[in-house]
C-alpha positions as CSV (number, residue, x, y, z in Angstrom):
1,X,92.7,134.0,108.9
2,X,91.7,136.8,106.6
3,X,89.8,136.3,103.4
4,X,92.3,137.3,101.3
5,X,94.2,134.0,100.0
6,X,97.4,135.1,100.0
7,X,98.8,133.3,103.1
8,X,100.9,135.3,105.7
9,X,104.1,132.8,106.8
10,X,105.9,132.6,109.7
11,X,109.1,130.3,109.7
12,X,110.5,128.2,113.3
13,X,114.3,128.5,112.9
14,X,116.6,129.7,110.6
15,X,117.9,126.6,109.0
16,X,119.7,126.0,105.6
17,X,116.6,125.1,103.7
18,X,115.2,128.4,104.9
19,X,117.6,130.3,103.2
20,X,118.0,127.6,100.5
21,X,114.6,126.9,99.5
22,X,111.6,128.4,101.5
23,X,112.8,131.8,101.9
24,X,112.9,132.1,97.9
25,X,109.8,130.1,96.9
26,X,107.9,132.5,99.4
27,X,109.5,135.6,97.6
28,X,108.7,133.9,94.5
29,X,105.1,133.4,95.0
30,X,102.3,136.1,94.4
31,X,100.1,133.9,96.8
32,X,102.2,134.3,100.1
33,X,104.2,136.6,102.1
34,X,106.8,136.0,104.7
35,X,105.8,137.8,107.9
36,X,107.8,136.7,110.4
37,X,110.9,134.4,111.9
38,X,112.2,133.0,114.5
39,X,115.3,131.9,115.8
40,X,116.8,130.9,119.3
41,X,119.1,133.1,119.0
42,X,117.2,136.9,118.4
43,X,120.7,138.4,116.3
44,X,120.2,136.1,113.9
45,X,116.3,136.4,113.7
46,X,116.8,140.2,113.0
47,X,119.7,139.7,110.6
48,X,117.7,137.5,108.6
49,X,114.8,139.9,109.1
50,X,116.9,142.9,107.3
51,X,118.3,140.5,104.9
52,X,114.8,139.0,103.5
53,X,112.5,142.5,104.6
54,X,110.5,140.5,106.8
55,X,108.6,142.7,109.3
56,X,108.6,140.8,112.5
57,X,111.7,138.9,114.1
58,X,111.3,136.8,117.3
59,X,113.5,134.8,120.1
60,X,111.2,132.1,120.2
61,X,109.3,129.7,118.3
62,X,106.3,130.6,120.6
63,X,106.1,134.1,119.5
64,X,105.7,133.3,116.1
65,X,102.7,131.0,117.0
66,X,101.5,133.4,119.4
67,X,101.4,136.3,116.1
68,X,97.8,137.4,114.8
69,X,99.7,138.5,111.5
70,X,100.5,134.7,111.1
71,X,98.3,132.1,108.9
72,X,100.9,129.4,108.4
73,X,103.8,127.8,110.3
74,X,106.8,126.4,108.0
75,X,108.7,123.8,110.3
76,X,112.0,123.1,109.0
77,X,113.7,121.5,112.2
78,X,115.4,118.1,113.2
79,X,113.1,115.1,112.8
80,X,112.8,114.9,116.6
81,X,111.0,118.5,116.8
82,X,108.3,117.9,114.5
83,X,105.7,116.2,116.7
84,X,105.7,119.1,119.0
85,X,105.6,121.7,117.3
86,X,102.9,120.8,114.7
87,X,101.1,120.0,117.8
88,X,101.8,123.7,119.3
89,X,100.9,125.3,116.0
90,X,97.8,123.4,115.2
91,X,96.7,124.6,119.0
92,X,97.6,127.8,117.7
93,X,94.9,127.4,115.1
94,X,97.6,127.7,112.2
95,X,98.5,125.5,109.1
96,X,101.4,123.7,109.0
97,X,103.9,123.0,106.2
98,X,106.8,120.5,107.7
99,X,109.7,119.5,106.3
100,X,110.3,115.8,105.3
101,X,110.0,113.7,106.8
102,X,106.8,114.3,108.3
103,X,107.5,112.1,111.7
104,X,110.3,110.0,113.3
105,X,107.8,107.2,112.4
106,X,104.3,106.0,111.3
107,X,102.8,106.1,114.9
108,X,104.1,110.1,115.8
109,X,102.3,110.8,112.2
110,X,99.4,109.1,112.7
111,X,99.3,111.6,116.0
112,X,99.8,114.3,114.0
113,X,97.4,114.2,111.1
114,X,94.3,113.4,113.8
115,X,95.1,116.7,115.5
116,X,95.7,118.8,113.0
117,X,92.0,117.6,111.7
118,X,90.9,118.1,114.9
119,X,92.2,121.9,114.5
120,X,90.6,122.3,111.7
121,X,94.2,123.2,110.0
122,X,95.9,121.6,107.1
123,X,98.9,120.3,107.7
124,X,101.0,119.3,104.4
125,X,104.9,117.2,104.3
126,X,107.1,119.5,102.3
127,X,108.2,117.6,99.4
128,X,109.0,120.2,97.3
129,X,109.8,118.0,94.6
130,X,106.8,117.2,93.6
131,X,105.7,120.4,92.7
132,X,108.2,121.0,89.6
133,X,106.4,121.3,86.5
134,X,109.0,118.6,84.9
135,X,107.6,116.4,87.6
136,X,104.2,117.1,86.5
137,X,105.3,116.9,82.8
138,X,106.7,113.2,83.3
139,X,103.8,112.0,85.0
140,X,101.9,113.0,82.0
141,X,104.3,111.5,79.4
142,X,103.7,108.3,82.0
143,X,100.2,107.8,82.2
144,X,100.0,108.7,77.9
145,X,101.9,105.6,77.1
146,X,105.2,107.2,76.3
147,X,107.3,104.4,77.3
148,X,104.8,101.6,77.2
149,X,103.5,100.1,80.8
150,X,105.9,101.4,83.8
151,X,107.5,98.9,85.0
152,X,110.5,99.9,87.3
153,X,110.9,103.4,89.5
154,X,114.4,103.5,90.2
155,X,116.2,106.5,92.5
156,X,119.9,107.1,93.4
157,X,120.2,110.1,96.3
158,X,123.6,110.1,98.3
159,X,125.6,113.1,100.0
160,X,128.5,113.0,102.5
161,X,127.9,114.5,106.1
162,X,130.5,115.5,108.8
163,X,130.7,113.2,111.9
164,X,129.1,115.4,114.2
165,X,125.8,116.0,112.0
166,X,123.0,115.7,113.7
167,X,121.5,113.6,111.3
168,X,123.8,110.4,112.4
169,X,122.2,110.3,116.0
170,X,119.2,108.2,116.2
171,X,117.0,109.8,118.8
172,X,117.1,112.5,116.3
173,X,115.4,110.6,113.3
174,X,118.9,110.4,112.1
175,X,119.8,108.2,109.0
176,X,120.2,108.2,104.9
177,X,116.7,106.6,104.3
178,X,115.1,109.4,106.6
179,X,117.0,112.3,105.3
180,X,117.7,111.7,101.1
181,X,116.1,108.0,100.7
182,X,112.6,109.2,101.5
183,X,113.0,111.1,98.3
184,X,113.1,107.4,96.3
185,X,110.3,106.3,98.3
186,X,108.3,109.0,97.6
187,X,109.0,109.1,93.6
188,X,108.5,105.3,93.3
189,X,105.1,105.8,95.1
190,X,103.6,109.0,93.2
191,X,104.8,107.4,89.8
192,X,103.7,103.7,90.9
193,X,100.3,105.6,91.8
194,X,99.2,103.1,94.5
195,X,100.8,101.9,98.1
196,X,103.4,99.3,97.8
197,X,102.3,95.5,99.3
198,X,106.1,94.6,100.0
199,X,109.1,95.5,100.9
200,X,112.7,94.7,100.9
201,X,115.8,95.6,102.3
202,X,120.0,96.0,103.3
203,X,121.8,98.4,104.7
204,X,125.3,98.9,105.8
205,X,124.8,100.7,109.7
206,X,127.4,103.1,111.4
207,X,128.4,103.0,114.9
208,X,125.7,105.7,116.0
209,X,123.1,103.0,114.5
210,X,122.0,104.8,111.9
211,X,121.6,103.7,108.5
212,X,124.9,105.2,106.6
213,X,123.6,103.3,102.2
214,X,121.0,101.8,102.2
215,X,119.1,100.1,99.0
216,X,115.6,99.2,99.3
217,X,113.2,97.0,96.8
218,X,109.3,98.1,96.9
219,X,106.6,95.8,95.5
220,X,103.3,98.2,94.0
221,X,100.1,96.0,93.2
222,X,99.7,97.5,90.2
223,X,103.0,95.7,88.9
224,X,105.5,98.6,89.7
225,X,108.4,97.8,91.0
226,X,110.7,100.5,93.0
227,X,114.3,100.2,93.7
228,X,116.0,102.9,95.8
229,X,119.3,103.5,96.8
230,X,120.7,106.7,99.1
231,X,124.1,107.1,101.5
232,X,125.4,109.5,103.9
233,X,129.0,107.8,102.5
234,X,128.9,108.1,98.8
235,X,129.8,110.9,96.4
236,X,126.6,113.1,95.5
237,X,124.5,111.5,93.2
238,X,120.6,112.8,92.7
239,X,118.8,110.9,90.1
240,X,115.6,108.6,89.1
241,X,114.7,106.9,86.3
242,X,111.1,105.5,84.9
243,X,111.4,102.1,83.1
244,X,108.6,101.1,80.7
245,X,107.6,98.5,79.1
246,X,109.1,100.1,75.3
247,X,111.3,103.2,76.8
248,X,113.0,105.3,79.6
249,X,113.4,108.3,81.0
250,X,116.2,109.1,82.7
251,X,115.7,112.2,85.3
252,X,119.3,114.0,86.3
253,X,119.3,116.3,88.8
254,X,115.8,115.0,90.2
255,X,115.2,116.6,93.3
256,X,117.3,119.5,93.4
257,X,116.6,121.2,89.4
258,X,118.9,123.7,87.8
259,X,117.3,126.7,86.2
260,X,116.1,124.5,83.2
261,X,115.5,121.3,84.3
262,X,116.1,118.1,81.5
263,X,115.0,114.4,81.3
264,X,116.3,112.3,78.2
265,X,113.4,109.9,77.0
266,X,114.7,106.8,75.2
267,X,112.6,104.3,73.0
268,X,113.8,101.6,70.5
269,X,113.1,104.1,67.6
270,X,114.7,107.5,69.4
271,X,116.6,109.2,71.7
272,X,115.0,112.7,73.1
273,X,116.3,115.4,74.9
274,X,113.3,117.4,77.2
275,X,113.5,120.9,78.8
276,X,110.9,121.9,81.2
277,X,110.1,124.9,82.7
278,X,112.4,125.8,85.4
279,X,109.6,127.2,87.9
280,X,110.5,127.4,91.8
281,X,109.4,124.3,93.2
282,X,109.6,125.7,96.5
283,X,107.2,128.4,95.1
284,X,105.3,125.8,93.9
285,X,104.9,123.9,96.9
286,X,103.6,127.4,99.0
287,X,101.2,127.9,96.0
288,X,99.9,124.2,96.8
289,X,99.6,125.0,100.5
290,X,98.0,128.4,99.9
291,X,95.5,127.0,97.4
292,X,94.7,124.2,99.6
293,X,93.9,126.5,102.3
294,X,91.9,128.9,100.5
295,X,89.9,125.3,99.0
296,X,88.9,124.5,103.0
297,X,91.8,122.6,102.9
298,X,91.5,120.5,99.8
299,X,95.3,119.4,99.5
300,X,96.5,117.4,96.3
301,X,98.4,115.6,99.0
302,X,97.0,116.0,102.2
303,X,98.5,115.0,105.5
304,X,97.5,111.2,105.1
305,X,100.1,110.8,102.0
306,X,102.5,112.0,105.0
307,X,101.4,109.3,106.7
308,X,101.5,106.4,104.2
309,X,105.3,107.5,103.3
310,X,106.1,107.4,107.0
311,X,104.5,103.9,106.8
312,X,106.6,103.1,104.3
313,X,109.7,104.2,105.5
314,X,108.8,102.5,108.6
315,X,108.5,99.5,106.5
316,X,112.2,99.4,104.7
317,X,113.8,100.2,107.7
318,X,112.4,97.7,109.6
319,X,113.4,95.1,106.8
320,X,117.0,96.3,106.3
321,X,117.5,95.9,110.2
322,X,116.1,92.2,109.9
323,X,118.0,91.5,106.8
């Protein structure tokens, strides 16, 4: 690790998000630089290489690991891959940022945050959400009153898949609440600002197992309560809302922003239209990650918020199969 801050990042695998999402909140940031790739398949490593003008391309996940120029790992493969290959690149003695979510359940998470502290490395649950500034903004508007005492987190996430998606086979941490649900679970808990104490909830399973819709009910001591719905069977839909006590805010496009990102806030008195600043939250997130190292690994989130949203997921899932 050098003593600059600015983090040197190596991606495992060139997967849509990469392209989507990583690739551009790296190039985005003035914190980080993208060093190297890897793919399975080299061609594609070194097309993306010319493409995005990173310096090193690689076959294998292992050379990327194995790379001196490399501080941090991003680790955007199936569900199933997570486990080992944080474990490889903590032994490797680099952070870790891995895609959501962080395990295929509490137990492989709990795994994974006591090596990675055994390491010494931060390892960090990419929810890149979190890191918009309208995010930031409506926490704010929250905790100042703005709609009286929450009351109600409520989130809609649904996409379609195609039958032979990965994502529908269960050894592969397959499933709606794993792959667009853990967003809900995640907004109700940040908002909610505590753990929830119960949990509730049906689902409607395909003939892989996997949870196709889901909806799931969370109980927060605090008096929050959480409702979240998602479906690998539904039209798109990509929403929350925060319900108050004396208003709501209604959040479109929650997790996946346009260049201006909006919220309307409703009270008795008035209707208001917000516009936020339309950051990258991607860059965001790498920013967090690169701050966090350069802080000895002080994360706003660290590894054990991975950990209690595995939990939780753990928790809904086990319900709706019960139900």
């Amino acid at each position: 690790m050098t003593a600059n801050p600015k983090l040197r990042w190596g991606i495992l695998g060139c997967a849509r998000i990469t392209r989507r999402g990583l690739i551009p909140g790296i190039r985005a940031s003035s914190q980080n630089h993208l060093q190297a790739l890897a793919s399975r398949n080299l061609e594609t490593a070194h097309a993306w290489a010319a493409e995005f003008s990173v310096p090193s391309a690689y076959g294998s996940y292992e050379e990327v690991l194995d790379d001196p120029e490399v501080d941090v790992v991003y680790i955007p493969l199936p569900n199933e891959l997570h486990r080992p290959w944080v474990f490889a690149a903590a032994d490797a003695g680099k952070h870790i940022l891995c895609e959501k979510p962080l395990a295929l359940n509490a137990a492989e998470a709990r795994e994974m945050v006591a090596h990675c502290k055994a390491r010494g490395v931060v390892l960090m649950e990419a929810f890149m959400w979190g890191h918009q500034p309208r995010t930031e903004a409506l926490r704010r508007l929250v905790a100042e009153g703005a709609i009286g005492e929450l009351r109600l987190v409520r989130s809609s996430f649904s996409i379609t898949v195609d039958p032979g998606d990965w994502r529908l086979d269960p050894a592969r941490g397959g499933g709606a609440l794993w792959d667009v649900g853990c967003y809900g679970v995640s907004t109700a808990r940040l908002f909610a600002g505590v753990e929830a104490d119960a949990y509730g909830a049906v689902a409607r399973f395909g003939p892989t197992g996997v949870d196709l819709s889901l909806t799931a009910s969370l109980r927060f001591p605090n008096g929050v309560l959480g409702q979240v719905d998602c479906s690998f069977e539904q039209p798109f839909r990509c929403t929350y809302e925060l319900v108050g006590t004396t208003g709501v805010i209604e959040v479109p496009d929650a997790y996946l922003p346009p260049a201006r990102p909006t919220a309307q806030l409703r009270t008795a008195d008035s209707v208001k239209e917000l516009v936020f600043d339309g950051h990258n939250q991607y860059g965001g997130m790498v920013d967090a990650m690169s701050q966090a190292v350069a802080n000895g690994g002080r994360l706003t989130k660290p590894a054990e918020d991975g950990l209690n949203q595995m939990a939780a997921l753990d928790a809904i899932l086990s319900a709706a199969r019960t139900a």
